[in-house]
C-alpha positions in Angstrom: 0.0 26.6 25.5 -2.5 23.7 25.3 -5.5 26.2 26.0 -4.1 29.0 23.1 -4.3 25.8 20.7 -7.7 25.1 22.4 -8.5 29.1 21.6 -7.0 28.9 17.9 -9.8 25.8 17.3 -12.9 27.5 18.7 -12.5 30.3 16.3 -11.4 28.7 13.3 -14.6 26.6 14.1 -16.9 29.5 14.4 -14.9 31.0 11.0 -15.6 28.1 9.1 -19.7 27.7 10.8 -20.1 31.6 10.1 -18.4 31.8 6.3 -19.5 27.9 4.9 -21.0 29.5 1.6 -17.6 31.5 1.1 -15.6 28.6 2.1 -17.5 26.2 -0.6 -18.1 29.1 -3.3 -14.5 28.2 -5.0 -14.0 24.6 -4.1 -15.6 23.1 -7.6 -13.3 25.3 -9.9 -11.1 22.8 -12.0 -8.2 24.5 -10.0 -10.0 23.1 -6.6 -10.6 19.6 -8.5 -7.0 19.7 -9.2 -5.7 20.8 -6.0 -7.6 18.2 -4.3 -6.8 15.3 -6.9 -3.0 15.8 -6.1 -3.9 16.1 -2.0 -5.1 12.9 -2.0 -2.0 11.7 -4.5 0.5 13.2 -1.8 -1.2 11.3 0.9 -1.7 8.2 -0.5 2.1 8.2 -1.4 3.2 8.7 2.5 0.5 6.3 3.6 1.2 3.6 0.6 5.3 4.4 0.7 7.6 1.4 2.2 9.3 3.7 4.2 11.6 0.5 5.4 12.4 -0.5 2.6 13.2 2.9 1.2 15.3 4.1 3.7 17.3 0.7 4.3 17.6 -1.0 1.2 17.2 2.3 -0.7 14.1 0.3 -2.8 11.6 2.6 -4.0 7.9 0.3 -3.1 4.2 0.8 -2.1 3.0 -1.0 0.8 -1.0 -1.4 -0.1 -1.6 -3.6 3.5 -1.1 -1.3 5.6 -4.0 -2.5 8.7 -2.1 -5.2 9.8 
């Protein structure tokens, strides 16, 4: 299994090495901007969450120290 992973990596890595200019071409439409806007908003809400505090007290808080 772990060398079909390994496999899967190699040529999504040669994809992405062979294709860059396609890959970019689209990324600075406003719908790209958008998409990667929100990304960052989804991440930094799981990273930032209290997830103790959600799920025992049932308190919805951000957590900005979160390299303790």
């Amino acid at each position: 299994m772990e060398d079909a992973l390994h496999a899967v990596m190699i040529f999504t890595g040669l994809y992405a090495a062979a294709n860059y200019k396609n890959l970019v071409h689209g990324s600075y439409s406003p719908k790209g901007i958008v998409t990667l806007v929100l990304g960052f908003a989804v991440l930094a809400g799981f990273l930032f969450l209290d997830w103790r505090a959600l799920l025992q007290r049932k308190k919805f808080t951000f957590n900005f120290r979160i390299w303790k």
